[in-house]
C-alpha positions as CSV (number, residue, x, y, z in Angstrom):
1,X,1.3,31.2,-4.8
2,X,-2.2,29.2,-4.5
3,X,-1.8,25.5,-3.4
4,X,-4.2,23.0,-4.3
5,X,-4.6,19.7,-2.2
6,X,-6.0,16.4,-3.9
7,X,-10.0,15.9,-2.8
8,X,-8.8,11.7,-1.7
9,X,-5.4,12.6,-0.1
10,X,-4.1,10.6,3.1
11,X,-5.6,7.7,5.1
12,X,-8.0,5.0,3.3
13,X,-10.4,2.8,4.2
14,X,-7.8,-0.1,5.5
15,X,-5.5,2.0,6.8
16,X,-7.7,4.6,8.6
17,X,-9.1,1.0,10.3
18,X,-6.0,-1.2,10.7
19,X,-4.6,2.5,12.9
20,X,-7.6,2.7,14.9
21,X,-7.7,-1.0,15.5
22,X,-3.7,-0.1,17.0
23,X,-4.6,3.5,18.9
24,X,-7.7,0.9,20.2
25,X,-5.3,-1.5,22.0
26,X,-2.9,0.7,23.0
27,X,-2.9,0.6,26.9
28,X,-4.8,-2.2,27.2
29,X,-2.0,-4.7,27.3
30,X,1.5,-4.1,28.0
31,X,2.3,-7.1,25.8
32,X,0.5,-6.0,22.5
33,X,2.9,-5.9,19.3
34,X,2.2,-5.6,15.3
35,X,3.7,-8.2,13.1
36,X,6.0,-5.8,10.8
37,X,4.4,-2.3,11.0
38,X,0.9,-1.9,11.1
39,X,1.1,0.9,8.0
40,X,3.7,2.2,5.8
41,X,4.0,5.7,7.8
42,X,7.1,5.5,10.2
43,X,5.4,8.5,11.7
44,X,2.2,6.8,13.0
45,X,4.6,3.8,13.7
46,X,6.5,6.1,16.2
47,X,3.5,7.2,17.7
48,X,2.2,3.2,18.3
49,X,5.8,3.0,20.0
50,X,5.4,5.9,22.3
51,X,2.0,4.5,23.5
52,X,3.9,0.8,24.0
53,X,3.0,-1.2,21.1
54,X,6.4,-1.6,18.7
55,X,6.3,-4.0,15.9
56,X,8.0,-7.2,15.7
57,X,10.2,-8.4,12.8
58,X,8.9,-12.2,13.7
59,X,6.9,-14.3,16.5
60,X,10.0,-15.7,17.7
61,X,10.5,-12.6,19.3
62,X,6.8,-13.3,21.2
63,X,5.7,-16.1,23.3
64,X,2.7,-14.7,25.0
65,X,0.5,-11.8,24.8
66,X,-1.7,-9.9,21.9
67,X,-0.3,-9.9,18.0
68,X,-1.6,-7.0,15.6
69,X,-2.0,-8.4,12.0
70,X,-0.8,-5.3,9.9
71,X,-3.1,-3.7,7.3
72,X,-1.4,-5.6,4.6
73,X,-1.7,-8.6,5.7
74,X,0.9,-11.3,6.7
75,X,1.8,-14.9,5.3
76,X,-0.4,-17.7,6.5
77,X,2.6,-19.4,8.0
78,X,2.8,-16.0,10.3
79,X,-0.9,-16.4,11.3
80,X,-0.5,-20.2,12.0
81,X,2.3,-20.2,13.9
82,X,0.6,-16.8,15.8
83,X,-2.3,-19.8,16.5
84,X,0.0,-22.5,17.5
85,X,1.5,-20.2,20.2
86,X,-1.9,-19.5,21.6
87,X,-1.6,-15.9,21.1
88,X,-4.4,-13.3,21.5
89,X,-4.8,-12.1,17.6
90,X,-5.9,-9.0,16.5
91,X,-6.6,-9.4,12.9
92,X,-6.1,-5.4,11.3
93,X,-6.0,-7.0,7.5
94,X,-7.2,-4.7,5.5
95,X,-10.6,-6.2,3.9
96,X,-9.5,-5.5,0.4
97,X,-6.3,-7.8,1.0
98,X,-8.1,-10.5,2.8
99,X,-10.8,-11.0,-0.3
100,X,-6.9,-11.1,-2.5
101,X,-5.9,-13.6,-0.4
102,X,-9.5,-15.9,-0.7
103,X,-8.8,-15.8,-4.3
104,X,-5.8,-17.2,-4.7
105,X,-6.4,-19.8,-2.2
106,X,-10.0,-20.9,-4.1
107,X,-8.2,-21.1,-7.7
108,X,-5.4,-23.3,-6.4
109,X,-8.0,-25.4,-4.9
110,X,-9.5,-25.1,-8.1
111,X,-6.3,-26.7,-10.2
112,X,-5.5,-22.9,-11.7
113,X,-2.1,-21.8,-11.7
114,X,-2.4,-18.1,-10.2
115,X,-0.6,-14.6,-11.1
116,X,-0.6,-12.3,-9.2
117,X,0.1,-9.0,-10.6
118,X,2.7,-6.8,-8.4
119,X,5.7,-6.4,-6.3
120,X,7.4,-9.6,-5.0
121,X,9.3,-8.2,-2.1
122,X,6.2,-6.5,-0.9
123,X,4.4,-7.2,2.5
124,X,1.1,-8.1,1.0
125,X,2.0,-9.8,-2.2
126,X,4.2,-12.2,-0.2
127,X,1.0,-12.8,2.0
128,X,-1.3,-13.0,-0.8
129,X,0.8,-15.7,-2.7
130,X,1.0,-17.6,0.9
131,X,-2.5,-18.4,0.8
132,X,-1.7,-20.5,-2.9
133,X,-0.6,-23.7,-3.7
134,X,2.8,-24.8,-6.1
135,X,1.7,-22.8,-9.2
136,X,1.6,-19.2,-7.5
137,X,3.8,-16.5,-10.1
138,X,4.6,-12.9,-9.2
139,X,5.2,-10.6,-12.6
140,X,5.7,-6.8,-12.3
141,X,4.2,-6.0,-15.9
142,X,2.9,-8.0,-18.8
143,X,6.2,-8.6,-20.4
144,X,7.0,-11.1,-17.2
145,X,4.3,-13.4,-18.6
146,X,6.5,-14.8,-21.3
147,X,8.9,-16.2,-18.6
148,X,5.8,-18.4,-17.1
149,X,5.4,-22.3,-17.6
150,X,2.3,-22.9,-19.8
151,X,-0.8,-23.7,-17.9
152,X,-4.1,-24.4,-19.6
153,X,-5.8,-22.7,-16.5
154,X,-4.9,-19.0,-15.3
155,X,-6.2,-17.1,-12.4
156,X,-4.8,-13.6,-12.3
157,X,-5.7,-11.5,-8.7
158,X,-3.6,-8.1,-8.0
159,X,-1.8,-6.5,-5.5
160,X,-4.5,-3.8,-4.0
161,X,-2.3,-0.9,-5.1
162,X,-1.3,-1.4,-8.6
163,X,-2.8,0.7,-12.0
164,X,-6.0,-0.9,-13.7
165,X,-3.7,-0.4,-16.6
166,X,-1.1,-2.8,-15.6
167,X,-3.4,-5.6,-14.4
168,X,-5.0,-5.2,-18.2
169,X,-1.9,-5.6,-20.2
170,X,-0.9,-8.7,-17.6
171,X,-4.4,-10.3,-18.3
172,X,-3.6,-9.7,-22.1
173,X,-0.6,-11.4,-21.9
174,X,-2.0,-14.2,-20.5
175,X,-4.9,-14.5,-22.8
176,X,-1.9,-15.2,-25.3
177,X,-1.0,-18.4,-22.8
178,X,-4.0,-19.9,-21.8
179,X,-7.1,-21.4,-22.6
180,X,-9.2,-20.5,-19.4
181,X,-8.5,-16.9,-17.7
182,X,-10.4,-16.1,-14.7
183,X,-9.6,-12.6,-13.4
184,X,-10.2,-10.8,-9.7
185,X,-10.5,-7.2,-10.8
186,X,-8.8,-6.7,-6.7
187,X,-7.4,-3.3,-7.3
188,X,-8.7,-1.2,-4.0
189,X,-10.7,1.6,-5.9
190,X,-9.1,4.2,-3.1
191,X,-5.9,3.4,-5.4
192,X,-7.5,4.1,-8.4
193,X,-9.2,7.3,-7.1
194,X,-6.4,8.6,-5.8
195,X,-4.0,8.0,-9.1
196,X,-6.6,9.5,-11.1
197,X,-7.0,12.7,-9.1
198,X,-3.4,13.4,-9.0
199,X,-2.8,13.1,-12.7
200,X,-5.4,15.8,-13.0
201,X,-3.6,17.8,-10.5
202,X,-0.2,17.3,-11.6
203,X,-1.3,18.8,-15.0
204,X,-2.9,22.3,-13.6
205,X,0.0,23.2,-11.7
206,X,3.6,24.0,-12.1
207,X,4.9,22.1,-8.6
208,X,3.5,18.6,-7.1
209,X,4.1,17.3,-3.8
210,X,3.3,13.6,-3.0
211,X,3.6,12.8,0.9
212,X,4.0,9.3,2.5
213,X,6.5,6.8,3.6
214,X,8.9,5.7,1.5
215,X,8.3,2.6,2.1
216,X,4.8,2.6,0.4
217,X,4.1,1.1,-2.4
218,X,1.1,3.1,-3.4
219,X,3.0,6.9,-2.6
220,X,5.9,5.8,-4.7
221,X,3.1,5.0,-7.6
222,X,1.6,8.3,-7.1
223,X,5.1,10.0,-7.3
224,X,5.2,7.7,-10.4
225,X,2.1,9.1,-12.2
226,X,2.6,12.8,-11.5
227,X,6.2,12.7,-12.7
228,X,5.5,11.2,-15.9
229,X,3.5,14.2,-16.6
230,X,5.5,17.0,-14.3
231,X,8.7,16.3,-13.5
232,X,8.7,19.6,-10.8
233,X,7.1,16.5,-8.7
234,X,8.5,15.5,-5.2
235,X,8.0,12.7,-2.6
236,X,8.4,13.7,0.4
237,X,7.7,12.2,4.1
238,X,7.2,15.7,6.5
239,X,7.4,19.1,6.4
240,X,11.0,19.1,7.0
241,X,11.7,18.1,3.6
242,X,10.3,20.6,1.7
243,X,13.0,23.1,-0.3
244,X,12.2,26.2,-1.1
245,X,13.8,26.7,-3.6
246,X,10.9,23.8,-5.4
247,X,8.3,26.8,-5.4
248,X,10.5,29.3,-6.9
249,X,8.5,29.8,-10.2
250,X,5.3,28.2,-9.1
251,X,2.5,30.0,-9.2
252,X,0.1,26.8,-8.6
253,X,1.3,24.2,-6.2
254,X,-0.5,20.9,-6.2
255,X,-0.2,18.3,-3.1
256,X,-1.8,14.5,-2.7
257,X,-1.1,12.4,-0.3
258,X,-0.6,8.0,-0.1
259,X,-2.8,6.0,1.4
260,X,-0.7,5.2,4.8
261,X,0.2,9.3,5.3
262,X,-1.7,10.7,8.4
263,X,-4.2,14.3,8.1
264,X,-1.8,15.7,10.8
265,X,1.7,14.9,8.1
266,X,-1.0,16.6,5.2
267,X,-1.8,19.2,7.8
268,X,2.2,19.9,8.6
269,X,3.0,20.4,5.2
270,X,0.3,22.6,3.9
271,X,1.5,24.9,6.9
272,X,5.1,24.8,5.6
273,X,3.9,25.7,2.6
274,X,1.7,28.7,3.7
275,X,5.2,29.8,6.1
276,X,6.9,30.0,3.2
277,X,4.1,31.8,1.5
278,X,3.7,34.8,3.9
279,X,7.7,35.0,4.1
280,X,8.3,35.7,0.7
């Protein structure tokens, strides 16, 4: 069995800095906390907690010491109130989220009523759409735009990890309902990178692995894209996970990796994987 692992797998830009930013202030203060958790990996998470810094559900919990912005961003309520406690802040937005966020605040400024395109009960569309005025929509896929009031100006901006092709047919559909569209292409090009490498892998072998949280929005889309064209495809978070029995016909074993999923949880499972190899 020959196993094949995605060029782009594991850790990108943001995350790779937002978890050095973390590792960085680890030690320095015994009062240092993340706002929510600094990635979507409860494996580098656990690690932050071992070294003292654990993440904080809110600031009510904190009334002195150093606050870690995660890498997706919080609302601006979050980072206000953070202010108004004279916190020490440690700002580990990724930079692709923070231009989302300048967007929606200049075309509400600018009288346009704003889409953005992804997942409302996600971490950073919830902190993208704080940074808007009144007329701030989520919608999930084109067909949400026909439940929107009519607005003569649209600004449409996206959540860093959804598909080009999704944002396209949302800006379609609101071609349909307004008479000025301006559009932030923000998709993080490590998404799109990473998407299209693993549909090209998922079609050259006969078993796919996707690792990373299951809490990340940008894993679960890659477990998306490879089922859709192999359904032998698994999510998985470690090493532990793996079955056997998955490789029992598989002569060509493809693995990728989200975004927020660490070299050493890449590393862990491509051992499992040779284990099982040399045992059969």
């Amino acid at each position: 069995m020959k196993v094949l692992l995605a060029k782009q797998a594991g850790f990108c830009f943001g995350v790779k800095r937002a978890t050095q930013i973390a590792f960085e202030a680890a030690g320095k203060d015994l009062t240092t906390y993340t706002l929510g958790p600094i990635i979507h990996s409860p494996q580098v998470v656990g690690k932050l907690e071992e070294l003292g810094i654990r993440p904080l559900a809110s600031l009510d919990e904190l009334d002195t010491g150093t606050i870690i912005i995660r890498s997706h961003g919080v609302e601006l309520k979050e980072v206000n109130k953070a202010h108004g406690k004279n916190l020490d802040i440690i700002d580990a937005t990724c930079p692709f989220v923070k231009k989302a966020q300048e967007h929606v605040r200049r075309l509400s400024e600018d009288g346009y009523g704003v889409v953005v395109v992804g997942e409302a009960d996600h971490p950073e569309v919830q902190g993208i759409v704080s940074y808007g005025g009144e007329k701030v929509f989520v919608v999930a896929t084109g067909d949400d735009v026909d439940k929107l009031p009519h607005m003569n100006k649209i600004g449409v901006v996206a959540q860093t990890t959804q598909a080009f092709e999704n944002l396209n047919n949302v800006v379609s559909a609101c071609l349909l309902r307004g008479s000025e569209i301006r559009v932030y292409n923000t998709i993080c090009d490590a998404t799109s990178v990473r998407q299209e490498e693993a549909k090209e892998l998922a079609g050259q072998v006969d078993c796919m692995l996707v690792i990373g949280g299951f809490n990340s929005a940008n894993t679960r889309r890659l477990h998306e894209v490879c089922a859709e064209i192999l359904p032998c495809t698994y999510h998985i978070e470690t090493a532990q996970e793996i079955d056997p029995k998955w490789f029992a016909s598989a002569e060509l074993v493809g693995v990728t990796a989200g975004a927020s999923t660490p070299k050493w949880i890449i590393d862990e499972v491509m051992n499992k994987i040779e284990q099982l190899n040399k045992s059969d």
